[in-house]
N, C-alpha and C positions, 0 to 999 in steps of 0.2 A: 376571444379574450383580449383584454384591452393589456397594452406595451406593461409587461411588469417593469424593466428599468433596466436599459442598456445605452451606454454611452462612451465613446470613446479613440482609437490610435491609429499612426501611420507612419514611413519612411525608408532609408537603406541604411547601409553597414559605414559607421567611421566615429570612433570614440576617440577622446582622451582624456587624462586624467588630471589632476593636483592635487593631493593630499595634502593633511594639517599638521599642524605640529604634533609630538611624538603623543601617543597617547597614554592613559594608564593601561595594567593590565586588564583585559577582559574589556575595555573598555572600548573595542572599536579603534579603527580610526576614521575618521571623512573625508570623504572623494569625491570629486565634480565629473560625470559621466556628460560627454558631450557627444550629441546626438549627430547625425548629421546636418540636421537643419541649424546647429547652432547652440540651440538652447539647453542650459544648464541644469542636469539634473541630478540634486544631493542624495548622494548615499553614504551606508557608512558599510567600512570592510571589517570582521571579527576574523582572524588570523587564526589557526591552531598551532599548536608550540611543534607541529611534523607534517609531514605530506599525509595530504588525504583527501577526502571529494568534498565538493561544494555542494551548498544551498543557496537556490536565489529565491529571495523572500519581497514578496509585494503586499501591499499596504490597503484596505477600505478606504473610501474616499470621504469619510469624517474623520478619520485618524490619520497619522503619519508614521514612518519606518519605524519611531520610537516604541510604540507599540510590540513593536516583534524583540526589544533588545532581552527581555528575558528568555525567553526560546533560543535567541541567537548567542548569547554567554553558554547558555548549557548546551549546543550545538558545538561551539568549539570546544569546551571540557573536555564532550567526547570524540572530540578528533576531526569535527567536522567545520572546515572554514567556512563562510558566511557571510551572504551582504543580503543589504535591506536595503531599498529604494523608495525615492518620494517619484509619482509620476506627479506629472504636468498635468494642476487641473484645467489648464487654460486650452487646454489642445482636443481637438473630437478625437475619437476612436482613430478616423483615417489618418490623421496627423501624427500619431503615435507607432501608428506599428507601420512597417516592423522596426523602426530606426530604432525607439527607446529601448526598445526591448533587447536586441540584439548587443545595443551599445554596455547595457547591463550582463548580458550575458556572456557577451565578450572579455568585458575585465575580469569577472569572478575567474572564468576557464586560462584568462592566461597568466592569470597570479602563479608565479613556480611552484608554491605549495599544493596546488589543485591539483587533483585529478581527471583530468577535464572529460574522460570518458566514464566519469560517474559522478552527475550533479542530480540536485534534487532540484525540484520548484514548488513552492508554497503560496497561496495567496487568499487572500480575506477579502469578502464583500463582492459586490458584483465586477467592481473593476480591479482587482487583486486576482480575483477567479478567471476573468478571462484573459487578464494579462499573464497567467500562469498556465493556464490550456494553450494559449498562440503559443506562446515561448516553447512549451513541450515538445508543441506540430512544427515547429520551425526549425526545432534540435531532437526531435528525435531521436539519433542517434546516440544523442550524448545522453541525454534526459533519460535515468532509471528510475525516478518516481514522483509521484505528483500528489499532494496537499494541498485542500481545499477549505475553506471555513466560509459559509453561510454566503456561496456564489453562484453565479451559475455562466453560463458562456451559448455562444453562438457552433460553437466547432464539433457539437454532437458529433458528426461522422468521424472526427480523430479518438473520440472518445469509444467510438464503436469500433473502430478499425486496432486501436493500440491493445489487443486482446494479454499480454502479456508483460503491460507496464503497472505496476503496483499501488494502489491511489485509495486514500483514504480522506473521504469524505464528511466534514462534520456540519450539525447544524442543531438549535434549538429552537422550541415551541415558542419560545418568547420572545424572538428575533423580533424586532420593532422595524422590520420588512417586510412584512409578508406580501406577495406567500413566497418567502424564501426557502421555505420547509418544501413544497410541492414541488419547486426547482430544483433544490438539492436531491428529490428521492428520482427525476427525472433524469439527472446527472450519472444517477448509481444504477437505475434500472437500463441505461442506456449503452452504460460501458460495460465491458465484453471482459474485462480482466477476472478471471476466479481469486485473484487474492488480494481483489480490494475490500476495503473494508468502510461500514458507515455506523457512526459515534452520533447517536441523535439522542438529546437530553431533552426528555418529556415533560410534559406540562397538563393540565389538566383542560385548555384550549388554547388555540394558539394565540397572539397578541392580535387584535385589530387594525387592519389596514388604515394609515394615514397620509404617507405619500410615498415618493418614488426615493432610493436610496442617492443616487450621484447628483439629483437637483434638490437647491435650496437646502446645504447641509444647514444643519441645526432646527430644523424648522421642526422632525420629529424628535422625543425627548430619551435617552439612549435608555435603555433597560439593563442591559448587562448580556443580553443574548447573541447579536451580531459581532459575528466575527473575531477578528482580537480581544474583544471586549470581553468573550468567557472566560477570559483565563483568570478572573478576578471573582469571578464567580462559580468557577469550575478549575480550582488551583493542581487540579491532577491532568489538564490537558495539556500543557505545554510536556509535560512529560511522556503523556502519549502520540506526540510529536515528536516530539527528537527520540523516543524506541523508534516508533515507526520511520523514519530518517537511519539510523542506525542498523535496522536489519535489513533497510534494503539498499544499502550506501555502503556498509562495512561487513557488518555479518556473511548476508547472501546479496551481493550486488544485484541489482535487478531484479530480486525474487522478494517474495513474500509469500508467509503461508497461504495458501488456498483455503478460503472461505465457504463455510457451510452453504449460508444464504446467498452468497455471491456463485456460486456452481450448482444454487439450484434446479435449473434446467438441465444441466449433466445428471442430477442424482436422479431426478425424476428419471431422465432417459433411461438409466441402469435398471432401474426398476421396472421395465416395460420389456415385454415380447423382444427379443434380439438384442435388447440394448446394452447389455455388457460387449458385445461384438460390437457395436457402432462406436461405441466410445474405447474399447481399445485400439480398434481400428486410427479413433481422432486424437488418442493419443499419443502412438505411433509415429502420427506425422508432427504432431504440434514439434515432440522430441527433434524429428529430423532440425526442423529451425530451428531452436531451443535445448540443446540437452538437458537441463534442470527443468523443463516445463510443468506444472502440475496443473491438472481440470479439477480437481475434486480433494477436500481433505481424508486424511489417512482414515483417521478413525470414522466419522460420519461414513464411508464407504462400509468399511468393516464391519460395523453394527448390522448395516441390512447383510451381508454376510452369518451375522452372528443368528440372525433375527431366521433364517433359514437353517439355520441348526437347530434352533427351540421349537420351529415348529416341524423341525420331523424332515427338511427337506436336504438333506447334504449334497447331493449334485448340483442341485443350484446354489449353495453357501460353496462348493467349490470354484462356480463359473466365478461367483463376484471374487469370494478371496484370491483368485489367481490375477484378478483385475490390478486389488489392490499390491498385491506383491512387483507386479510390475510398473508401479506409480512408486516404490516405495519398497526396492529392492534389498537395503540395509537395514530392515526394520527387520528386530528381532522380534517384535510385536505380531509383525504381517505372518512371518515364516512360522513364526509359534500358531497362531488363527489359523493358519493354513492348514498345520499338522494335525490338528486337532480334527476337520472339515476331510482332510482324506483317511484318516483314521474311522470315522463316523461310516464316510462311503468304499471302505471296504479295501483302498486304494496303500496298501502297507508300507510298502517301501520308499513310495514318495511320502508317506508321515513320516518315517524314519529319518528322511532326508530333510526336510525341511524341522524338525525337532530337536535334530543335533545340528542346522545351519543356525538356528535358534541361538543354543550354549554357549556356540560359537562368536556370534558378535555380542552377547553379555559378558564372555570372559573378555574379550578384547578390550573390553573399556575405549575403543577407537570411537565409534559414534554412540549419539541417544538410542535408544533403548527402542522408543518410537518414535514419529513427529511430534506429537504432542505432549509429551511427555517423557520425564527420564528420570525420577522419584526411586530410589532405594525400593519403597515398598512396592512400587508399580513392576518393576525391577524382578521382585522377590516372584510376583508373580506370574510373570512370564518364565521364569526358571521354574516355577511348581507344574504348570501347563504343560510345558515341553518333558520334564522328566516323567510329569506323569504319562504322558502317550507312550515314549519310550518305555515305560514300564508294564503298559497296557500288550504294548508286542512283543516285549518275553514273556509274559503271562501267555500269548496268544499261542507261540512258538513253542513253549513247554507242552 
């Protein structure tokens, strides 16, 4: 296959800064990140009115950081400080990293309001994308989630290795890239995290190839599909950006729910000769590293659980239910499903026990109900579920 379009960065560690005059609110302020080799690179910093984690936001290379200022206002709203940078399009790949990148990363985490052990990184285009995958593999550590918009990168194996960092993926049909779309689905079939997630807005074929994205900008005519550019054409995405920043920067630092499609080789597995065993086995350990770690979401498990109760089978709706109780210990959802599955198989006391552990975190009002859901009426019926089994074993008892 011939080069889709990569170009770009290089360097070490040593920034400094100068700011501009005071700004309005919301309004940013601008800062000159200087690289070690020298060269000056504008950014602008969005401040939150309290301490809290950062986002470092990169830019496609037809547009500049201005692009990201909507997303970055409603980032700090929500409590989340924020800088946006111009790279250097003067500079190859090796020229860039890691100096720029670092010099970027550096200021957002030592701003006192940050949190520097929970930033995000976000990036557009193919050189926003890979400057947002290095920056990830470079910080590690710090980096709890990564945002992607119509890129792709070189660093697959970080992508495959970060099993457990949270990355949400977007792209459209109509990207005046292609095949930007076959990159982005390589991006997502490649990485290993169950709770990323990919946003792809369909088309009835994709746009025609005309040239490469980082050379001769202007030369293709923009459609509204790449990158930054949907937000004007898909005015609900910047908002499914900063949730997705939010739940896994504040909500559940580092987490995010566990995705159907994204854990479908787990669910497959569960459904196979021993594989409830394999995968709590590989749950078990993921936990060791991770105590909040999830393979698989609640409900999606559940169902093939359920789906072994309708057809007559309870000993196996008990192997997977007991799976999902242990992914999902606080669910009054999981322990109600359960009760009902050893009720079925004969098993009384443990109904018993899991139908009043049930009541028990519905009256607490202390967590949701389930993962997925925490709905009054969703609610009502896991109280009707659990009472009824309970009332099925006085009937039995009488």
């Amino acid at each position: 296959m011939k080069q889709i379009h990569i170009f770009f960065l290089s360097a070490v560690l040593v920034f400094a800064v100068t700011a501009s005059a005071k700004p309005s609110k919301n309004a940013g302020r601008a800062v000159d990140l200087k690289p070690p080799d020298g060269t000056i690179l504008k950014a602008t910093y969005f401040a939150a009115a309290k301490p809290g984690p950062g986002v470092l936001l990169f830019h496609q290379s037809n547009r500049t950081r201005k692009s990201w200022d909507d997303v970055a206002r409603q980032l700090v709203a929500a409590g989340i400080n924020t800088l946006t940078v111009d790279t250097d399009p003067n500079k190859t790949r090796k020229q860039r990293w890691p100096g720029d990148l670092d010099a970027a990363f550096e200021f957002l985490s030592s701003q006192p309001e940050v949190k520097r052990d929970f930033i995000g990184i976000g990036g557009a285009g193919v050189i926003g994308g890979e400057n947002s995958v290095e920056t990830a593999r470079l910080h590690s550590g710090e980096v709890k989630s990564l945002v992607l918009l119509s890129g792709e990168t070189e660093s697959l194996d970080f992508l495959r290795q970060a099993s457990q960092l949270p990355e949400l993926f977007v792209v459209a049909d109509d990207d005046e890239y292609p095949p930007i779309v076959e990159a982005m689905e390589l991006l997502y079939v490649t990485a290993s995290s169950p709770s990323r997630k990919f946003v792809h807005y369909s088309a009835s074929h994709e746009a025609p190839w005309l040239w490469y994205e980082p050379f001769d900008v202007g030369r293709v005519p923009a459609s509204g599909g790449h990158g930054t550019d949907m937000f004007k054409v898909h005015p609900e995405l910047p908002g499914i950006i900063v949730d997705w920043f939010m739940t896994t920067l504040i909500k559940t630092p580092g987490h995010a729910p566990a995705d159907t499609v994204a854990s479908a080789s787990v669910i497959n597995q569960i459904q196979m000769p021993g594989g409830v065993a394999q995968v709590t086995q590989q749950l078990i350990e993921a936990r060791r590293k991770d105590p909040d770690a999830q393979l698989f979401p609640e409900i999606t498990v559940s169902t093939i659980g359920q789906d072994h109760m309708r057809a007559g089978e309870p000993k196996l709706a008990v192997e997977v239910l007991k799976l999902v109780l242990l992914a999902y210990p606080e669910s009054a959802d999981a322990n109600e499903t359960l009760a009902e599955a050893y009720l079925a198989d004969g098993q009384k006391e443990l109904a018993r026990q899991h139908a009043e552990k049930a009541l028990v975190l519905l009256d607490s009002h202390r967590l949701p109900a389930s993962s997925w859901t925490d709905t009054e009426q969703y609610r009502g019926e896991i109280r009707r579920g659990a009472e009824k089994t309970l009332s099925k074993l006085e009937e039995k008892q009488g």
